[in-house]
MDAnalysis code that builds the backbone (N, CA, C; Angstrom):
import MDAnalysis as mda
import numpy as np

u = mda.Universe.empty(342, n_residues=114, atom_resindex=np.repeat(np.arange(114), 3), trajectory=True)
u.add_TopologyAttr("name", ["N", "CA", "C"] * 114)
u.add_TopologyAttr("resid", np.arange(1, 115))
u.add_TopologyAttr("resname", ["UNK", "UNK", "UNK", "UNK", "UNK", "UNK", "UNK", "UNK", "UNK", "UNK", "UNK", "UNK", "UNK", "UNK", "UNK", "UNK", "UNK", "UNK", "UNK", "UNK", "UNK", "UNK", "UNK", "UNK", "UNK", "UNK", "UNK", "UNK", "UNK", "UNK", "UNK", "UNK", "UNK", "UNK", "UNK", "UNK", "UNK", "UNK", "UNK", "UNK", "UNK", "UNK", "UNK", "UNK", "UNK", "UNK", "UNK", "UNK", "UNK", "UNK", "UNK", "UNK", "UNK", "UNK", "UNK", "UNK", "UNK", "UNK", "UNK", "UNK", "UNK", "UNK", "UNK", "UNK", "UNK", "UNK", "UNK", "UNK", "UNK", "UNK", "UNK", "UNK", "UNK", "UNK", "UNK", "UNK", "UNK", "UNK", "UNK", "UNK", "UNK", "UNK", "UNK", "UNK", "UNK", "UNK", "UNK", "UNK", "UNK", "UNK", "UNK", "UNK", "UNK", "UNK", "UNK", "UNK", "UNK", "UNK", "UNK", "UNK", "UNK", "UNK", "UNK", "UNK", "UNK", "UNK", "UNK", "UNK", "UNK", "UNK", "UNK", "UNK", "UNK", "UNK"])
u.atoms.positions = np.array([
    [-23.738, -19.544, -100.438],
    [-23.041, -20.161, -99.333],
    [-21.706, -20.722, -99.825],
    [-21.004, -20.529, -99.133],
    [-19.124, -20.710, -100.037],
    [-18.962, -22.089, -98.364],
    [-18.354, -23.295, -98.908],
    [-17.887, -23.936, -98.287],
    [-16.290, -24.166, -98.307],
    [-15.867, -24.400, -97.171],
    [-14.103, -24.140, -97.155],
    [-13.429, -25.573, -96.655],
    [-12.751, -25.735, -97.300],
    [-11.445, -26.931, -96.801],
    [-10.152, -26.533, -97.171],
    [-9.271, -26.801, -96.144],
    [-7.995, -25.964, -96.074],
    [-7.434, -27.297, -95.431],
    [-5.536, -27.258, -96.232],
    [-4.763, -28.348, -95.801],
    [-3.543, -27.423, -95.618],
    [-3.474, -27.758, -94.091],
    [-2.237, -26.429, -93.187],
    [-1.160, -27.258, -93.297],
    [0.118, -26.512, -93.409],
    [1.511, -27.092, -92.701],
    [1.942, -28.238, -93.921],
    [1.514, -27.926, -95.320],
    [2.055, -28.813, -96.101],
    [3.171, -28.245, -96.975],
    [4.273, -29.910, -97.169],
    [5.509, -29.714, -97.215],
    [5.973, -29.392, -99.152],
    [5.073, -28.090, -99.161],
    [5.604, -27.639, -100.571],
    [5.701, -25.958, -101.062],
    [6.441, -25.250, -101.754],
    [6.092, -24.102, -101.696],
    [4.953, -23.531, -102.189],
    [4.223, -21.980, -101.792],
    [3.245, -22.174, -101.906],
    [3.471, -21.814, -103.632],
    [4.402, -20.831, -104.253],
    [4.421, -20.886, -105.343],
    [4.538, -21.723, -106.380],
    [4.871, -22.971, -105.505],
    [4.639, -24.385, -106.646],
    [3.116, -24.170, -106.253],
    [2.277, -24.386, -105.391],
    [1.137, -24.824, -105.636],
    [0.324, -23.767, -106.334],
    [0.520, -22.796, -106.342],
    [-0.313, -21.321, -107.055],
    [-0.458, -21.525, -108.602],
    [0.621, -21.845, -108.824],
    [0.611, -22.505, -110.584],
    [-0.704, -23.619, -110.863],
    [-0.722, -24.379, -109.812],
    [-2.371, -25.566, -110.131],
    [-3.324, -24.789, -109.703],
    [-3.164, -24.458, -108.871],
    [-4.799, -23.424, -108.220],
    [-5.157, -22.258, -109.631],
    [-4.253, -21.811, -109.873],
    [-4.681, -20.429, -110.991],
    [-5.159, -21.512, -112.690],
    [-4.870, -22.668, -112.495],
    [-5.761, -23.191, -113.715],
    [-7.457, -23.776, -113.250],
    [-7.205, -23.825, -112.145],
    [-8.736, -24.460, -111.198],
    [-9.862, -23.258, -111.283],
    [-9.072, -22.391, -110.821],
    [-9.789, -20.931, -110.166],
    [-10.820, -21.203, -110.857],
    [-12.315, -21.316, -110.254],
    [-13.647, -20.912, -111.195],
    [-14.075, -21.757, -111.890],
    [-13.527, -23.020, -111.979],
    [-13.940, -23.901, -112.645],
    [-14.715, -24.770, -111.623],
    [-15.970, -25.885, -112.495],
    [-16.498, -26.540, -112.032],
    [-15.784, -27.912, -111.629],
    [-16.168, -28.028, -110.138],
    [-15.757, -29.338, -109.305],
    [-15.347, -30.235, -110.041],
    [-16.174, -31.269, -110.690],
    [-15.912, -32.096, -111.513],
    [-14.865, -32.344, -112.656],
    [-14.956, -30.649, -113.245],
    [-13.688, -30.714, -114.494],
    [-12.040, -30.419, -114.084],
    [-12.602, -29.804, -112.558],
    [-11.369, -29.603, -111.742],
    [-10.467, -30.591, -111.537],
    [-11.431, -31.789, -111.001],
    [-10.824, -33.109, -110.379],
    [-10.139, -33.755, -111.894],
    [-10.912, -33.978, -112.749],
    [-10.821, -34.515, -113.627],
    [-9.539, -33.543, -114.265],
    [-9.398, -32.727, -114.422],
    [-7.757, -31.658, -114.967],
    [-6.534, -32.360, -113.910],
    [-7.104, -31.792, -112.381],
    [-5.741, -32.326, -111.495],
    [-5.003, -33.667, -111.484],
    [-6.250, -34.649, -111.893],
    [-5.538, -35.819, -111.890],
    [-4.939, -36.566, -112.812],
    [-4.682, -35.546, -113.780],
    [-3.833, -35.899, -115.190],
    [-3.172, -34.618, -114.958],
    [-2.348, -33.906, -114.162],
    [-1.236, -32.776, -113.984],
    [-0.228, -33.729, -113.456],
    [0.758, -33.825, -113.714],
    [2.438, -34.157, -113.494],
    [2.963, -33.577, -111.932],
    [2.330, -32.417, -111.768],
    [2.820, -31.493, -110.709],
    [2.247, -32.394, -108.991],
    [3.309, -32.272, -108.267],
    [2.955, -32.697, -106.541],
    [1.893, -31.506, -106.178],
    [1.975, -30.819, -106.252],
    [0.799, -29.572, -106.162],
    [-0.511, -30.103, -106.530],
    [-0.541, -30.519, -107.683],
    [-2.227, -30.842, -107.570],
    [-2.750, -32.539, -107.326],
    [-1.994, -33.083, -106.444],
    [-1.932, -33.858, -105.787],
    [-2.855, -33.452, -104.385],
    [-2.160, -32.523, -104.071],
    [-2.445, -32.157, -102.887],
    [-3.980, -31.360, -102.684],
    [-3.933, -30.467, -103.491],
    [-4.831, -29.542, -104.383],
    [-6.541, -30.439, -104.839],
    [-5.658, -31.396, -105.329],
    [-7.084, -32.524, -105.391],
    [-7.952, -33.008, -104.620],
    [-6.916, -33.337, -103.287],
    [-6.925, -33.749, -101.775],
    [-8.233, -32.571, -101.252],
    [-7.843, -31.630, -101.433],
    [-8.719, -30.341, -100.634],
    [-9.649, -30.352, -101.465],
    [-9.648, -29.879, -102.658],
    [-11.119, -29.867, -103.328],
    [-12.127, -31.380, -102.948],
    [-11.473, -32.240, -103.269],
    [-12.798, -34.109, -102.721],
    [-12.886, -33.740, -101.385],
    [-12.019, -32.753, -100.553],
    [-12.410, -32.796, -99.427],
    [-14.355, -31.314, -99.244],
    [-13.549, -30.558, -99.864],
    [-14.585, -29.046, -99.399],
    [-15.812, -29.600, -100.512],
    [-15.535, -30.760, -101.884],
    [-16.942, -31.250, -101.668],
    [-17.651, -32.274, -100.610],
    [-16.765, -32.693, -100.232],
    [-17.379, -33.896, -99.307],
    [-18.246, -33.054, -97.910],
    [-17.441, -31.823, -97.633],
    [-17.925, -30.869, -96.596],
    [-19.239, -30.128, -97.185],
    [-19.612, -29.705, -98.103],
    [-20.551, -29.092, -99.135],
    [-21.552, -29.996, -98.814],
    [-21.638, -30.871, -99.210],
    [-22.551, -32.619, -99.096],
    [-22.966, -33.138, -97.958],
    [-22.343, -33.112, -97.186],
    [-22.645, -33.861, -95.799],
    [-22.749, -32.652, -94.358],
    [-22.096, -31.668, -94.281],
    [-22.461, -30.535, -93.673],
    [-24.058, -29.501, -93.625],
    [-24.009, -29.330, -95.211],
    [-25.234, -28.781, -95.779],
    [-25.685, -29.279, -96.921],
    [-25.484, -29.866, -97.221],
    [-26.681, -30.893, -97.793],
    [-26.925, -30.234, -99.534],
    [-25.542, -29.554, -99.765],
    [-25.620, -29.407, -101.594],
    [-25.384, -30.136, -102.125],
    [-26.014, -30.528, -102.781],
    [-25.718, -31.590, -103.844],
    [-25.674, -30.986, -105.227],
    [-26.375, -29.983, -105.822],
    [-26.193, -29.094, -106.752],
    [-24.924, -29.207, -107.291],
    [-24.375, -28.497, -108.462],
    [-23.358, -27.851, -109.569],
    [-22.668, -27.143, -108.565],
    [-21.403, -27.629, -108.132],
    [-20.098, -26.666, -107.391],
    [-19.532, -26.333, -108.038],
    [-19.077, -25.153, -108.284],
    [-17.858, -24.710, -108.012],
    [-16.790, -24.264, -107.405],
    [-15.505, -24.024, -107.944],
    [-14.407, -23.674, -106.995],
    [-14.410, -21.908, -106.892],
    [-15.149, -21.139, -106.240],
    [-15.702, -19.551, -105.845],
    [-13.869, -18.966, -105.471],
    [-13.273, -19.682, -104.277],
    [-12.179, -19.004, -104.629],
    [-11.152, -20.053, -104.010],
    [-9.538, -19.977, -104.087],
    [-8.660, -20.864, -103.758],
    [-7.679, -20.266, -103.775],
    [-6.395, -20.718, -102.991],
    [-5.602, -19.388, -102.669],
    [-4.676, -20.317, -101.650],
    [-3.636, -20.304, -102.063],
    [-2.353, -21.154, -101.007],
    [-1.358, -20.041, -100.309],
    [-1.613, -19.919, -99.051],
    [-0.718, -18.974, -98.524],
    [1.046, -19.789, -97.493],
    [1.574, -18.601, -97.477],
    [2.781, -19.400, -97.076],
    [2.757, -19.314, -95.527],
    [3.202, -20.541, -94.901],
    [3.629, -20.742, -93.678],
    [4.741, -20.846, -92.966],
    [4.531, -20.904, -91.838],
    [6.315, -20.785, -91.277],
    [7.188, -21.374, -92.070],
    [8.211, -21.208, -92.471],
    [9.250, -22.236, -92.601],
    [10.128, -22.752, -91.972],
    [11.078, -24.144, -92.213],
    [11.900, -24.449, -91.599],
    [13.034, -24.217, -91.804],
    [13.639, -23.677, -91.031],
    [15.104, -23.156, -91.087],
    [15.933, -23.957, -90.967],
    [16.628, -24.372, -91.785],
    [18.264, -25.147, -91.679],
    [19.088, -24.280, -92.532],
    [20.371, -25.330, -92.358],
    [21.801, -24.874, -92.564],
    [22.101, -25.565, -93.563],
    [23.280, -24.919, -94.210],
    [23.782, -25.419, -95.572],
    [25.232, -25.178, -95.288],
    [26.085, -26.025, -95.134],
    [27.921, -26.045, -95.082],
    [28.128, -25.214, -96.583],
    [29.098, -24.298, -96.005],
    [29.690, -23.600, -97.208],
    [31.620, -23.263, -96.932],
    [32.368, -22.780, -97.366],
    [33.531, -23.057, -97.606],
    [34.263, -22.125, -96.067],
    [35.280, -22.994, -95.630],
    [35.797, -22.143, -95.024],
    [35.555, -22.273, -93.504],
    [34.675, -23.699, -93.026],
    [33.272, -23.634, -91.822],
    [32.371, -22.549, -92.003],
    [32.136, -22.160, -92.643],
    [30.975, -21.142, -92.773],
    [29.675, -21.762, -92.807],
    [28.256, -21.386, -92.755],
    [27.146, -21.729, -92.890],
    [26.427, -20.975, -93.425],
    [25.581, -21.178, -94.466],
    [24.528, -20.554, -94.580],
    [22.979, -20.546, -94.755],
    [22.147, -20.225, -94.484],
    [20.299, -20.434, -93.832],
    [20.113, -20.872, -95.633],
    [19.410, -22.004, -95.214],
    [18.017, -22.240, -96.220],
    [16.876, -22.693, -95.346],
    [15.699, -21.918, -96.152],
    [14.385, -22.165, -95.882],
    [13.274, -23.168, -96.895],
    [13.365, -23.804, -95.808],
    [12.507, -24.852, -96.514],
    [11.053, -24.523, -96.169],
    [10.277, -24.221, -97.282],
    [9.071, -23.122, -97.449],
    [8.177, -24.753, -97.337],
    [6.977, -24.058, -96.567],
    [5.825, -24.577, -96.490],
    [4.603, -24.199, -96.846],
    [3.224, -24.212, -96.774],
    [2.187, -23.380, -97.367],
    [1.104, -24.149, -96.713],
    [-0.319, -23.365, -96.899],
    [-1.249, -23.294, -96.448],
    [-2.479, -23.581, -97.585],
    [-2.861, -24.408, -97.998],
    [-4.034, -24.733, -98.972],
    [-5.483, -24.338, -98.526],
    [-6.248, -22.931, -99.110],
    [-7.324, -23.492, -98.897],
    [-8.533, -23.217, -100.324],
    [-9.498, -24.092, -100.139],
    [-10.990, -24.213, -101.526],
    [-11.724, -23.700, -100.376],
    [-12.527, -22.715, -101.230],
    [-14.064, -22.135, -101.105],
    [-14.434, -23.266, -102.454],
    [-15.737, -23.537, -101.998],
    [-17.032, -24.182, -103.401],
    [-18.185, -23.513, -103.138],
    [-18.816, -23.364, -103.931],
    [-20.570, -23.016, -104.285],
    [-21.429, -23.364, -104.992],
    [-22.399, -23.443, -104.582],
    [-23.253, -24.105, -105.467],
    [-23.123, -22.978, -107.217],
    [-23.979, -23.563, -108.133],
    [-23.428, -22.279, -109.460],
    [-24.344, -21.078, -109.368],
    [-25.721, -21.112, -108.723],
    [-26.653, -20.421, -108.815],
    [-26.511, -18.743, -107.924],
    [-25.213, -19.093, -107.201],
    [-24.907, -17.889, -106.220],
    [-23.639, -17.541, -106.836],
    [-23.638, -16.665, -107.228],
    [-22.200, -15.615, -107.933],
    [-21.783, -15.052, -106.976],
    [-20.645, -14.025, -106.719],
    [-19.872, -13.136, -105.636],
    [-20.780, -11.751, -106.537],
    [-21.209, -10.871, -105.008],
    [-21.739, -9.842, -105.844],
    [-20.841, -8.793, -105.616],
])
């Protein structure tokens, strides 16, 4: 059984956050939390946020209490916001201010992906 928590519409790219998720990937809950919250990076800030969350959902939804792990995790990108940047001449030009999509699968350890 894979449990999911996902944090939409947050204000970072997703390729900053892919860098914390790809050291998590597969690792157990506990050593996860315990890695993210000694990382420097706003990413696993956030990243931390979702995992205490998809265990708290694991726990109180269905009732695992067992050895989690993180089965899979994966930050996709979301709309962005479009603004303007003054450039020479009155000219303008588009920057996108990138957003992303966080989400944790967990499992108990006893169920592998077959």
């Amino acid at each position: 059984m894979k449990v999911k928590a996902q944090a939409k519409w947050i204000r970072i790219a997703p390729r900053k956050v892919r860098r914390v998720i790809d050291v998590i990937r597969g690792k157990n809950c506990v050593e996860a939390l315990a890695l993210l919250s000694f990382m420097p990076h706003k990413g696993a800030e956030i990243v931390l946020e979702v995992i205490k969350s998809a265990v708290a959902n694991a726990k109180h939804n269905y009732k695992l209490e067992n050895e989690l792990y993180i089965s899979e995790a994966f930050a996709d990108e979301a709309t962005p916001y479009k603004r303007w940047r003054p450039r020479s001449r009155g000219r303008a030009h588009p920057v996108k201010k990138r957003n992303s999509h966080v989400t944790i699968y967990v499992s108990p350890r006893g169920e592998e992906k077959k």
